[in-house]
C-alpha positions in Angstrom: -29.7 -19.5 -8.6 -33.6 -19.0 -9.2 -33.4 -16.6 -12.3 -31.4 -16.9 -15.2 -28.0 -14.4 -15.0 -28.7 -12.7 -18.0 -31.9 -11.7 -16.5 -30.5 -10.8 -13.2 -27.9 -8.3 -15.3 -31.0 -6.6 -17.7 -32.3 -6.0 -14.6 -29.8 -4.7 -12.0 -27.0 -4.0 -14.2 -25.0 -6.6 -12.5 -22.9 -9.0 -14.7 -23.2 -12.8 -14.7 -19.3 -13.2 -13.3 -19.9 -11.1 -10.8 -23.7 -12.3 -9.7 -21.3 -15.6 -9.5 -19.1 -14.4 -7.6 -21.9 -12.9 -4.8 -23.5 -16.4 -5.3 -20.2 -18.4 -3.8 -19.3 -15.9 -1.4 -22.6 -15.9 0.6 -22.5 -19.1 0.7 -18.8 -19.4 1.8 -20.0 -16.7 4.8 -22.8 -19.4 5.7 -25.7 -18.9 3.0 -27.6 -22.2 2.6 -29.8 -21.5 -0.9 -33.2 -21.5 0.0 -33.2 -19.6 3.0 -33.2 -16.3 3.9 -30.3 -14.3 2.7 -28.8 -11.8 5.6 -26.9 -9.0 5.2 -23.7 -10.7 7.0 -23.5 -13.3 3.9 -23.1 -10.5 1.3 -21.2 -8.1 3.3 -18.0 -5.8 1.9 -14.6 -7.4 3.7 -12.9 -4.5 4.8 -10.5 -3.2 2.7 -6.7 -3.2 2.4 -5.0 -0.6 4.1 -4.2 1.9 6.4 -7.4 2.6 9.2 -7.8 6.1 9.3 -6.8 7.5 12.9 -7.7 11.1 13.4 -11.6 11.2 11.8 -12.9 11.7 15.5 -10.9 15.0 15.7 -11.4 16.3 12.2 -14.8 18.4 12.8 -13.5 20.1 16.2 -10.3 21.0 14.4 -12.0 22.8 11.5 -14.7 24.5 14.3 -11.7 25.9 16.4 -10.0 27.4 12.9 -13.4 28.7 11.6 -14.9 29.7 14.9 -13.6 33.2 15.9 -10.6 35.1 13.8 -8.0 34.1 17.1 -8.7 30.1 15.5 -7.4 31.8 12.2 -4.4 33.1 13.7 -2.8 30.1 15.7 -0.4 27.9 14.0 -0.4 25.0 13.2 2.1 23.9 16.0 -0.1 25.2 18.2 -3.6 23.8 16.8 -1.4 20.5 16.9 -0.6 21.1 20.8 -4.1 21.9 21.4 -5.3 18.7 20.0 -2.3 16.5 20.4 -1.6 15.5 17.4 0.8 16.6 14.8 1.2 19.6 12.6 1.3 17.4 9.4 -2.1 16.4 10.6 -3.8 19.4 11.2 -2.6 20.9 8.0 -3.8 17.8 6.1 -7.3 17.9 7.9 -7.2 21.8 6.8 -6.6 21.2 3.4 -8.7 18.3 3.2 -11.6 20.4 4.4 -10.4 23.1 1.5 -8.6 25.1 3.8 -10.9 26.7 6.4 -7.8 28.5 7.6 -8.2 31.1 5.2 -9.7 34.6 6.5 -13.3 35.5 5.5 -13.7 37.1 2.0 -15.8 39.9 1.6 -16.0 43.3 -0.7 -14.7 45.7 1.0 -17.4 48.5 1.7 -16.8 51.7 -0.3 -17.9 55.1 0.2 -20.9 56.3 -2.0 -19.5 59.7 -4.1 
């Protein structure tokens, strides 16, 4: 390495194990030292885990719920159908975008006396 690590961690916060560990893995993805360092040789691996399957459908989900006050009143069977997927789905979507099924709030209007 061209600095010293404790340098490298006063600096960016990063600790000497881990500038290590950066250090071997770039070069173990093809890094010679000395050369110009690329984004593929420090690159994440993805992680461990289930992909996540229905992110493409989240947005028009939420849009048909919010939209108009019929979106409010279907089920979620039927938001389910509309989409084709499940139930379970659409209501985890919902309540992972904190519920946009829920009718508008408002104060009600009352008459001046």
């Amino acid at each position: 390495m061209g600095e010293a690590l404790g340098i490298i961690q006063q600096q960016t916060g990063i600790t000497p194990r881990h500038s290590r560990n950066l250090y071997n893995g770039a070069q173990e993805r093809g890094w010679v030292p000395g050369t110009l360092l690329k984004i593929e040789h420090v690159k994440d691996r993805d992680r461990r885990g289930r992909k996540k399957m229905i992110t493409s459908v989240e947005e028009p989900i939420v849009d048909a719920v919010t939209k108009d006050r019929y979106g409010r009143e279907k089920t979620l069977v039927q938001l389910g159908l509309q989409f084709n997927i499940s139930p379970q789905s659409v209501f985890r979507i919902l309540r992972k975008k904190e519920s946009a099924k829920q009718s508008p709030q408002g104060n009600p209007v009352l008459p001046k006396i």
